[in-house]
C-alpha positions as a Markdown table, in Angstrom:
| # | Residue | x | y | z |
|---|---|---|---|---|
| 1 | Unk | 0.0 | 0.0 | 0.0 |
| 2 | Unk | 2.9 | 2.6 | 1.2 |
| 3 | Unk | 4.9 | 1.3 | -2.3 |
| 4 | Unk | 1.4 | 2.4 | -4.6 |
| 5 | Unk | 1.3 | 6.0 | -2.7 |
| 6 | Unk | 4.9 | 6.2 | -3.2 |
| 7 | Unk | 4.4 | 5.7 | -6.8 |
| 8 | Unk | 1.0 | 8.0 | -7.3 |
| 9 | Unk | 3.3 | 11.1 | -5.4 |
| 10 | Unk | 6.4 | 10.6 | -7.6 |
| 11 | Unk | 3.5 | 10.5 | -10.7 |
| 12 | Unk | 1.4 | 13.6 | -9.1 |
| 13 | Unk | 5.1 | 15.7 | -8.9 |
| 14 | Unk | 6.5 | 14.7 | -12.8 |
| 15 | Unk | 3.1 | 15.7 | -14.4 |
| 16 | Unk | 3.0 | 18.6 | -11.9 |
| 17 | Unk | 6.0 | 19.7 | -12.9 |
| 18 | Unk | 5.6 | 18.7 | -16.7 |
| 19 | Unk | 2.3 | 20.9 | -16.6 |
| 20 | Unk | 3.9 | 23.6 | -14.9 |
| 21 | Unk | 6.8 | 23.4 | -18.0 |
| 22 | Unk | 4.3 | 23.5 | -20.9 |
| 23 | Unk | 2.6 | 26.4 | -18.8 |
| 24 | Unk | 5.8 | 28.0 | -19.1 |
| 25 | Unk | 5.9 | 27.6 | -22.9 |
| 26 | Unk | 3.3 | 28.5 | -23.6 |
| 27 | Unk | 3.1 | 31.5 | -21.5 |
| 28 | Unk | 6.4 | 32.8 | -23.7 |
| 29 | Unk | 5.7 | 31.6 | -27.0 |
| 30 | Unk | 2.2 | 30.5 | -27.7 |
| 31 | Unk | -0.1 | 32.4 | -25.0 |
| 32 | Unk | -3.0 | 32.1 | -26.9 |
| 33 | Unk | -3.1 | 28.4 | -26.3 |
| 34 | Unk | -3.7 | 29.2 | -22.4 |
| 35 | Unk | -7.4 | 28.4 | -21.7 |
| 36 | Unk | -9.2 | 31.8 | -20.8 |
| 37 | Unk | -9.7 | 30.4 | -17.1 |
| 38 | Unk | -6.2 | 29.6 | -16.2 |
| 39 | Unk | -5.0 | 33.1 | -17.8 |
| 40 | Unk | -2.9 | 35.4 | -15.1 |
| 41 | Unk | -2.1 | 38.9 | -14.8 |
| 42 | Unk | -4.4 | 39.9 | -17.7 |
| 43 | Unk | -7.4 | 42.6 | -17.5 |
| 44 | Unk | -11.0 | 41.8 | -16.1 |
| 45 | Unk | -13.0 | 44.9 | -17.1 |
| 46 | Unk | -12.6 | 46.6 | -20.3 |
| 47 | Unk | -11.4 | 49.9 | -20.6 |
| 48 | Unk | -10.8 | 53.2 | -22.8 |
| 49 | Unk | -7.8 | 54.4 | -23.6 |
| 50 | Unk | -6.8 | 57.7 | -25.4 |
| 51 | Unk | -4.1 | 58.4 | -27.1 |
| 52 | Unk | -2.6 | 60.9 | -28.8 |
| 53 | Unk | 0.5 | 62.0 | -30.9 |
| 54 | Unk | 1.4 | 66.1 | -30.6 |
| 55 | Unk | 3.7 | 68.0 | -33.0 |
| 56 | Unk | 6.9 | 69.1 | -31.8 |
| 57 | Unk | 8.4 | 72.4 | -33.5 |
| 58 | Unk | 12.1 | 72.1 | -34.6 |
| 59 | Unk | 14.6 | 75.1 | -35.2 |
| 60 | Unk | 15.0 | 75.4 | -38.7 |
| 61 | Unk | 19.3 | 75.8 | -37.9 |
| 62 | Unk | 19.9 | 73.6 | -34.9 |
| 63 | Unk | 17.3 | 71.0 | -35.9 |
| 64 | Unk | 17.0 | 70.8 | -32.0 |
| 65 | Unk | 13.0 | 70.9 | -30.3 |
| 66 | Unk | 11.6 | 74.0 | -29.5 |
| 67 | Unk | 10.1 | 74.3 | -25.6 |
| 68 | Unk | 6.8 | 74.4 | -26.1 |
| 69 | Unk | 3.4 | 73.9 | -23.5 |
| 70 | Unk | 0.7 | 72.1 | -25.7 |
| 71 | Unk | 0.8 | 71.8 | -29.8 |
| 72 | Unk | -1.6 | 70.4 | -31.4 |
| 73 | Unk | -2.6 | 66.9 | -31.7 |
| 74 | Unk | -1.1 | 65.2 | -35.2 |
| 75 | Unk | -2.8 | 62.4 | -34.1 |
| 76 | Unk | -6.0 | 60.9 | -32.2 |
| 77 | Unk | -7.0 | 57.3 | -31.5 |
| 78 | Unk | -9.5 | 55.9 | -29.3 |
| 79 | Unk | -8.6 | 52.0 | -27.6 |
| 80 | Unk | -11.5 | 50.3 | -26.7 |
| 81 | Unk | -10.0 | 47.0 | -24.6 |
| 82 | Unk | -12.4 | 44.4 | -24.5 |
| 83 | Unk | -10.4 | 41.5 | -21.8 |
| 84 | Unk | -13.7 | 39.2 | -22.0 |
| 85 | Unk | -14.0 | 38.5 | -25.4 |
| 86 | Unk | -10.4 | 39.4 | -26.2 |
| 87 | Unk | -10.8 | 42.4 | -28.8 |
| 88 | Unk | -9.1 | 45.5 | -29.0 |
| 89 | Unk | -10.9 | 47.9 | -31.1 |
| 90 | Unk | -9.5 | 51.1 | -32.4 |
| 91 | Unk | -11.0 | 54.5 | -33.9 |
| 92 | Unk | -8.9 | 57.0 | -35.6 |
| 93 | Unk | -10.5 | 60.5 | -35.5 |
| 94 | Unk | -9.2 | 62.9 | -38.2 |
| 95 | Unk | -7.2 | 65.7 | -37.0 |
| 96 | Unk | -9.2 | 68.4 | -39.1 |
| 97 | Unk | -12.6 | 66.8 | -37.8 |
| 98 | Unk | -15.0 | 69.9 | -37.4 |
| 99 | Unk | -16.4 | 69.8 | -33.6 |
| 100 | Unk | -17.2 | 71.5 | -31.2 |
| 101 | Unk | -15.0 | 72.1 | -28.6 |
| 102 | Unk | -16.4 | 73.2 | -25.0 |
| 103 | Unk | -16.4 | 76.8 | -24.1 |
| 104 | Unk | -14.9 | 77.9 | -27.6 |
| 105 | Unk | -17.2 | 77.1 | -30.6 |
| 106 | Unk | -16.7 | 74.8 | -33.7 |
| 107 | Unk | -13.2 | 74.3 | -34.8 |
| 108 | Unk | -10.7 | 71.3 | -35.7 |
| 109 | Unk | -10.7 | 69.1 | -33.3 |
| 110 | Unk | -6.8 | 68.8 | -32.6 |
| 111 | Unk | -7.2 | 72.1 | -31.8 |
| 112 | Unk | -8.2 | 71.4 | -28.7 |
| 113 | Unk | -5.3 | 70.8 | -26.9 |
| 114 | Unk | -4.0 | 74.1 | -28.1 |
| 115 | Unk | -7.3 | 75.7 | -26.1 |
| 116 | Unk | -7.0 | 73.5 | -22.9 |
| 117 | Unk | -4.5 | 71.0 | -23.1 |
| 118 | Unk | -5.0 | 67.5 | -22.3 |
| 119 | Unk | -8.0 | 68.2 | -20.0 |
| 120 | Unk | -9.8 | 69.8 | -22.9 |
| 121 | Unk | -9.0 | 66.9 | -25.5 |
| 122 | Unk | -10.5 | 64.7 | -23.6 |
| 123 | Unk | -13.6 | 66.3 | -22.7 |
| 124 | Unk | -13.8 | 67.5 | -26.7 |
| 125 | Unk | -13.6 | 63.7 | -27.0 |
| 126 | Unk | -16.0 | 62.2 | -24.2 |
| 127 | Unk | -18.9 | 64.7 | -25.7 |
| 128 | Unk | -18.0 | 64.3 | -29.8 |
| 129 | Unk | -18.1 | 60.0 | -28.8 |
| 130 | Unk | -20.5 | 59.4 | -26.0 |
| 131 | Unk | -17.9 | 57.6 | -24.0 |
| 132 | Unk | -15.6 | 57.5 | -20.9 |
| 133 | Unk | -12.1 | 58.1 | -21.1 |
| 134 | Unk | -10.2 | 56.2 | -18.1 |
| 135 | Unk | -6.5 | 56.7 | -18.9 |
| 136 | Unk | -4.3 | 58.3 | -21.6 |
| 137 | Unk | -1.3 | 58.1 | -23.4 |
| 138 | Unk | 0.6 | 61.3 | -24.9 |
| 139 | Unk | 3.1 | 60.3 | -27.3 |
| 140 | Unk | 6.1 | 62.3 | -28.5 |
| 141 | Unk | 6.9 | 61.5 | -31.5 |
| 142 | Unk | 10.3 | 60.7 | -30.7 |
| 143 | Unk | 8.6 | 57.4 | -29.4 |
| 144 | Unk | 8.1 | 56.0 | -32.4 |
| 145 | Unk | 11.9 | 56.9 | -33.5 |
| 146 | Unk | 13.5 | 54.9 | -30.2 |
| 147 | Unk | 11.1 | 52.1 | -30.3 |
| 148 | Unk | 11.2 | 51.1 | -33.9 |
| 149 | Unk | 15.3 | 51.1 | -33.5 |
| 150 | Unk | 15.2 | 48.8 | -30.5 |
| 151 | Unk | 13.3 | 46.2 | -32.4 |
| 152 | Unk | 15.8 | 46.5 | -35.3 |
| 153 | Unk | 13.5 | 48.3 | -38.0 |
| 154 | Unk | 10.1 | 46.8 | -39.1 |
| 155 | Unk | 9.0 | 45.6 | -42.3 |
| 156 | Unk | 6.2 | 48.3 | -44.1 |
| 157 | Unk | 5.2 | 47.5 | -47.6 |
| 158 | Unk | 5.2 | 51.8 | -49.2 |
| 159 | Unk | 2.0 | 51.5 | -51.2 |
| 160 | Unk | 3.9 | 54.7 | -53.0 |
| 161 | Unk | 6.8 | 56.8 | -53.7 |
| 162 | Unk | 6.7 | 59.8 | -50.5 |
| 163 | Unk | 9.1 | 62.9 | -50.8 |
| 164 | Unk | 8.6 | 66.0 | -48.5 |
| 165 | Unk | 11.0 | 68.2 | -46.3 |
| 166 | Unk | 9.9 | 70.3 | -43.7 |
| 167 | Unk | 12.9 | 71.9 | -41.4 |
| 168 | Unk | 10.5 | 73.3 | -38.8 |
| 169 | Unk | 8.7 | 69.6 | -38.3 |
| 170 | Unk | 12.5 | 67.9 | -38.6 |
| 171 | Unk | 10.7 | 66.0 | -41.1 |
| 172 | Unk | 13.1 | 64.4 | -44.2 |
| 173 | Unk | 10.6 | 61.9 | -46.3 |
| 174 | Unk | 12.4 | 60.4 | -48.8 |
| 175 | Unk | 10.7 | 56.6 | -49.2 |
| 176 | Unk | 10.1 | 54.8 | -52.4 |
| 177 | Unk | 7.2 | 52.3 | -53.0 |
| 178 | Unk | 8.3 | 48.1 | -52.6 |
| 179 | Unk | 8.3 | 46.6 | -49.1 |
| 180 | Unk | 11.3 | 47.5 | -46.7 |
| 181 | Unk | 12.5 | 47.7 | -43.4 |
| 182 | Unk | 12.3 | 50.7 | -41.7 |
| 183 | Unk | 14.3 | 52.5 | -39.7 |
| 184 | Unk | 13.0 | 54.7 | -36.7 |
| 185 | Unk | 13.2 | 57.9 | -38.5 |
| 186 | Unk | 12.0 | 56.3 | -41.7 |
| 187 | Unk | 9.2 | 54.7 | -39.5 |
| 188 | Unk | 8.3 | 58.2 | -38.2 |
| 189 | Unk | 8.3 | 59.9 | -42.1 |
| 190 | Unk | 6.3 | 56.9 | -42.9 |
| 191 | Unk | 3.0 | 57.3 | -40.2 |
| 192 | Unk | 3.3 | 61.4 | -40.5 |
| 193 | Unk | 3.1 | 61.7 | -44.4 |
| 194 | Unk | 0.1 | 63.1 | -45.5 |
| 195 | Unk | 0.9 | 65.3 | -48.5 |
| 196 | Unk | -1.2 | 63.4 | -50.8 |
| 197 | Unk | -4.6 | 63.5 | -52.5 |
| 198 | Unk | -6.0 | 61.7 | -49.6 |
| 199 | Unk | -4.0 | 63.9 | -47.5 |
| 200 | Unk | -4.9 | 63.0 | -43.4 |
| 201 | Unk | -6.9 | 60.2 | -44.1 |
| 202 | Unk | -4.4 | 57.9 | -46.1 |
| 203 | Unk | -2.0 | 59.0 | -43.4 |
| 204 | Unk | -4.1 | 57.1 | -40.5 |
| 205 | Unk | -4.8 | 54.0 | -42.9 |
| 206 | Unk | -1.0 | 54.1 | -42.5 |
| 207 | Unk | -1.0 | 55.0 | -39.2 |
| 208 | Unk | -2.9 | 52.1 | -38.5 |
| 209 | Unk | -1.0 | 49.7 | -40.1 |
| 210 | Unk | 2.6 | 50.9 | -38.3 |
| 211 | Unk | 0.6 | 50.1 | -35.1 |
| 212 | Unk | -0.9 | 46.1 | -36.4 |
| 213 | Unk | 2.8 | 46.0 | -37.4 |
| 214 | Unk | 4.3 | 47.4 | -34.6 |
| 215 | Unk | 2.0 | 44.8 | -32.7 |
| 216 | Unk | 3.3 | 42.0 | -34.2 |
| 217 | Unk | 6.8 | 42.4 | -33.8 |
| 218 | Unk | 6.5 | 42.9 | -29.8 |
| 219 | Unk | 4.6 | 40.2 | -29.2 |
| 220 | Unk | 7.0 | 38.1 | -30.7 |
| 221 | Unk | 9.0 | 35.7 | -28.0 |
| 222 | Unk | 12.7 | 36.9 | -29.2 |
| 223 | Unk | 11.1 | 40.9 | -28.1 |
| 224 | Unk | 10.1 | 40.1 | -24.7 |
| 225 | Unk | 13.2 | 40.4 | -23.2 |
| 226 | Unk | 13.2 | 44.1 | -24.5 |
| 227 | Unk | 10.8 | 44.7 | -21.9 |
| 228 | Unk | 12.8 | 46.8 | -19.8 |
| 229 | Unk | 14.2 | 48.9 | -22.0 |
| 230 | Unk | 10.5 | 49.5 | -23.9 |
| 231 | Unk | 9.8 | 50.6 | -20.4 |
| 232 | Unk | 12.5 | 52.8 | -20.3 |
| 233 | Unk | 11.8 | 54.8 | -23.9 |
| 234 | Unk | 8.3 | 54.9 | -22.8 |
| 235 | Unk | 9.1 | 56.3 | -19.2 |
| 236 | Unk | 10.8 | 59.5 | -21.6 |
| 237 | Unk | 8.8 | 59.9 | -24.6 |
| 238 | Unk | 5.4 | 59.1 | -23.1 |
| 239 | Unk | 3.4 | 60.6 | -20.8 |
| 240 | Unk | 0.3 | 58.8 | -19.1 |
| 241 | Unk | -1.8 | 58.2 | -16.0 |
| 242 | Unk | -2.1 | 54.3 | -16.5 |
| 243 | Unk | -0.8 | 52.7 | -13.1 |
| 244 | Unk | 2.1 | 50.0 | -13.6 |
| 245 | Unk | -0.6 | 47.3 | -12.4 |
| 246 | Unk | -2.4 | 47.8 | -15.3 |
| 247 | Unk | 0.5 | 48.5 | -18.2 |
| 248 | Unk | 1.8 | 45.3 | -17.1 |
| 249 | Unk | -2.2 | 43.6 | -17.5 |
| 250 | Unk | -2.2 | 45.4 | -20.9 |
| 251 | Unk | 1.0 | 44.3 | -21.7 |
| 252 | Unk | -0.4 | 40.7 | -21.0 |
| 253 | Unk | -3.3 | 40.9 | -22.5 |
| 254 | Unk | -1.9 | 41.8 | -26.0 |
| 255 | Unk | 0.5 | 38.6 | -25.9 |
| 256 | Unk | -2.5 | 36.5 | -26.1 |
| 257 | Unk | -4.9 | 38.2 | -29.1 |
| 258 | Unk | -3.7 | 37.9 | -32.7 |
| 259 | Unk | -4.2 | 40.3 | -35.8 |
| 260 | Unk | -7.8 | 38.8 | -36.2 |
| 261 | Unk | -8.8 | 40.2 | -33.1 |
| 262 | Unk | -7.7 | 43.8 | -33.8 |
| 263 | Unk | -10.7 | 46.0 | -35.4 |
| 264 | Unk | -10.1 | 49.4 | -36.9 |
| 265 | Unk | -12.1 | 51.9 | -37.5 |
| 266 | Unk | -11.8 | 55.6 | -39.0 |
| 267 | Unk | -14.5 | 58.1 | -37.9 |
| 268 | Unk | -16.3 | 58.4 | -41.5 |
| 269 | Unk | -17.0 | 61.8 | -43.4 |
| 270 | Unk | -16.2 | 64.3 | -46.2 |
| 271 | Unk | -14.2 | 67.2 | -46.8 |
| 272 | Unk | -15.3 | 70.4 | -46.2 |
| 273 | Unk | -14.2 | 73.9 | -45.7 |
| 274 | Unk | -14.7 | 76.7 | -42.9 |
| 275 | Unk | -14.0 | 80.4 | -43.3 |
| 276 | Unk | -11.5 | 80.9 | -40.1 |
| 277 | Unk | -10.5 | 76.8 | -40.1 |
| 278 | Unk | -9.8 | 75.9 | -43.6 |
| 279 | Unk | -10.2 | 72.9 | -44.7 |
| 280 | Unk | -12.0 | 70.7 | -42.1 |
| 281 | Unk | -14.0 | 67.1 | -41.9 |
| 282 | Unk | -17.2 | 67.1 | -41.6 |
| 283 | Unk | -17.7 | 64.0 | -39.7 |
| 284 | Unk | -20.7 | 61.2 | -40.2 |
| 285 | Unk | -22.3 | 61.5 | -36.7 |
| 286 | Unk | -24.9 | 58.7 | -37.0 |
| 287 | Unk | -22.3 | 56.4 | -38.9 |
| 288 | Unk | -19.6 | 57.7 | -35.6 |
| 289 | Unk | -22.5 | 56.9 | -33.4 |
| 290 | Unk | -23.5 | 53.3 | -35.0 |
| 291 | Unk | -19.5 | 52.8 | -34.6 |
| 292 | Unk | -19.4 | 53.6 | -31.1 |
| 293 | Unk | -22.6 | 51.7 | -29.9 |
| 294 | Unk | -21.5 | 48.3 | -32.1 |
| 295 | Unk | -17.9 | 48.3 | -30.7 |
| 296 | Unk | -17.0 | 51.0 | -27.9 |
């Protein structure tokens, strides 16, 4: 009898350790293969994140950024994490959307910031969408740069040739169509081009493709050990009121979705023009609206 327990023990400790090695696997290489129940350290409420990408204003000699309090927002996307059926769904809204903005009228929504820094963005945001905002992320564009470097370049296929210079935006575009890697400042050119036809709205179908992209290549095993020093470039180039706790859950939680379970969306409309704004978009509200309801 005391031979038989002997032998169910030493059984019960191999597959307990086996087990706890495939765990191990699979939480580094395959964590999509973890069964939703025995997933750790991930999110258990969904959540709203905004983020947003300012300009930065160069010196046209010493190519060196100008000190400056709030610019105004080259970029605005909505997050919409979803931890229980594992989506993350994301809305682009187009710098020049025409909104208005609380306490000063109709104008271009990136203008916002400008007006009432962060505070007013999100408020501008909460009232044009309908929904909560619960953290933020403010991204200098110097993050792109730094992050794209440490993962070696990424591979972007250039639907077309793109040439512009602008000394005052430190902005050298020279990129010709045919898939490459890019490097950081490449990267950078690439998501900020927008001198075009389709002008801001061909730059956030590329903007949105950099991030898929970007997705993919730090969720990769060989990445994670870059952790600390993605940390580190985020610490200086991005600001945010997210707590560790839950960058570390988000972290996790993006290891175990795949491309399929990324949705993006680009608030829908037409060009227009305004006497004192220029040229604006006029957004589709009840197609924005639909958006939000169905997936927000």
């Amino acid at each position: 009898m005391k031979r038989h327990r002997l032998d169910y023990l030493r059984l019960l400790a191999v597959s307990t350790i086996i087990l706890s090695i495939l765990y191990f696997y699979a939480n580094i290489f395959r964590p999509q293969l973890i069964p939703r129940f025995l997933r750790i350290g991930v999110l258990r409420r969904p959540i709203n994140i905004l983020v947003l990408g300012t300009d930065v204003t160069f010196d046209a000699k010493t190519g060196e950024p100008l000190p400056q309090s709030d610019g105004r927002t080259d970029s605005i996307v909505l997050l919409h994490v979803d931890p229980a059926n594992y989506k993350l769904n994301i809305i682009s809204i187009p710098r020049d959307s025409f909104v208005e903005i609380p306490g000063y009228g109709f104008n271009k929504i990136n203008a916002a910031n400008v007006f009432g820094g962060l505070e007013l963005t999100k408020k501008t945001i909460v009232n044009l969408t309908g929904r909560q905002i619960d953290y933020y992320l403010k991204v200098n564009p110097y993050a792109t740069i730094k992050l794209v470097d440490l993962l070696g370049g990424i591979d972007i296929d250039v639907a077309k040739d793109m040439y512009y210079v602008d000394q005052a935006q430190n902005l050298n575009i020279n990129l010709k169509q045919g898939r490459h890697k890019l490097s950081g400042k490449e990267a950078q050119g690439y998501i900020r081009f927008r001198h075009d036809a389709l002008g801001d709205i061909g730059r956030i179908g590329r903007q949105q493709q950099f991030l898929e992209t970007l997705f993919k290549s730090f969720t990769k095993p060989s990445n994670l050990f870059k952790a600390p020093l993605v940390m580190e470039i985020a610490l200086k180039y991005i600001q945010t009121d997210l707590p560790l706790s839950k960058i570390l859950r988000l972290a996790n939680f993006a290891r175990m979705i795949s491309f399929a379970d990324i949705r993006t969306f680009t608030a829908a409309g037409e060009t227009g023009a305004s006497d004192f704004a220029g040229s604006i978009w006029i957004l589709d509200r009840a197609g924005l609206q639909k958006t939000m309801r169905e997936y927000f």
